[in-house]
N, C-alpha and C positions, 0 to 999 in steps of 0.2 A: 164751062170749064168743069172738067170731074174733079169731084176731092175723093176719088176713094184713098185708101190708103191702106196701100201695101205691105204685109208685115213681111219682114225679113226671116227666115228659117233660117237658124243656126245649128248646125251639125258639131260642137266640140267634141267630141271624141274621135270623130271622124277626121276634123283639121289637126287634129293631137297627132293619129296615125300619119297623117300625112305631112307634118313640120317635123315628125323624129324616124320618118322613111331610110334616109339617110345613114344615119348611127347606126338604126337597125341593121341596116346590111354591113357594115365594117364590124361588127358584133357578130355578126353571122361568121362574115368569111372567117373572121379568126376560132369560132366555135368549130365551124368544119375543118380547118387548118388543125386546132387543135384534137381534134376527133381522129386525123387521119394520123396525127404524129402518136395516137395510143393515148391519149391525154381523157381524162373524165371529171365533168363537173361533180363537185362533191360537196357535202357542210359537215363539219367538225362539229362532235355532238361529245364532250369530253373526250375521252381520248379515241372514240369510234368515230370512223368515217364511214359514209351514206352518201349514195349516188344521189343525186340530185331529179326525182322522178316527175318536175313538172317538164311538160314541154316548153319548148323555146315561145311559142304565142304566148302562154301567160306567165315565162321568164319576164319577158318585150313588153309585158304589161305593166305588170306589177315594177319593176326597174322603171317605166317613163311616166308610172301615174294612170293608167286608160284601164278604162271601167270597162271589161271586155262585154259584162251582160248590156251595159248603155249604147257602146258603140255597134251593136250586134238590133239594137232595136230604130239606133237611128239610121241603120242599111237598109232594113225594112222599108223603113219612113222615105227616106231616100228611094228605092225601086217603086213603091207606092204614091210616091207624088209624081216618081216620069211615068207612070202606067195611066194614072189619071190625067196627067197631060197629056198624054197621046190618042186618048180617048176621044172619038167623035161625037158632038151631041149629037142625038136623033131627033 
């Protein structure tokens, strides 16, 4: 009988993106809905308003909690453990 024992790799940032997929997109269409009817995100800074100049990825971030530098290094992780799978020993 083998006992090795398999550690499990956890990707949460990655299962983050993917459990708030969803919202994201109903967020979206109504950003574009709102874009098309002339509408613009903005923040009230006293009585002056400001465009709102991050992009919508790190709006989607920051709003759902996702560490955009973590989930960017577990994609790596992620393409890097199927490239090593795929690998043939010689």
């Amino acid at each position: 009988m083998n006992d090795t024992t398999v550690k499990e790799v956890t990707y949460p940032q990655c299962e983050r993106v993917a459990e708030v997929r969803p919202q994201c997109e109903a967020i979206s269409d109504f950003l574009n809905w709102a874009e098309a009817e002339g509408m613009v995100l903005c923040s009230m800074d006293g009585a002056l308003e400001s465009e709102i100049v991050r992009g919508r990825p790190q709006l989607y971030a920051d709003f759902f909690g996702i560490d955009r530098t973590e989930l960017e290094k577990e994609r790596r992780a992620i393409i890097l453990a199927h490239q090593e799978s795929q690998t043939v020993p010689a």
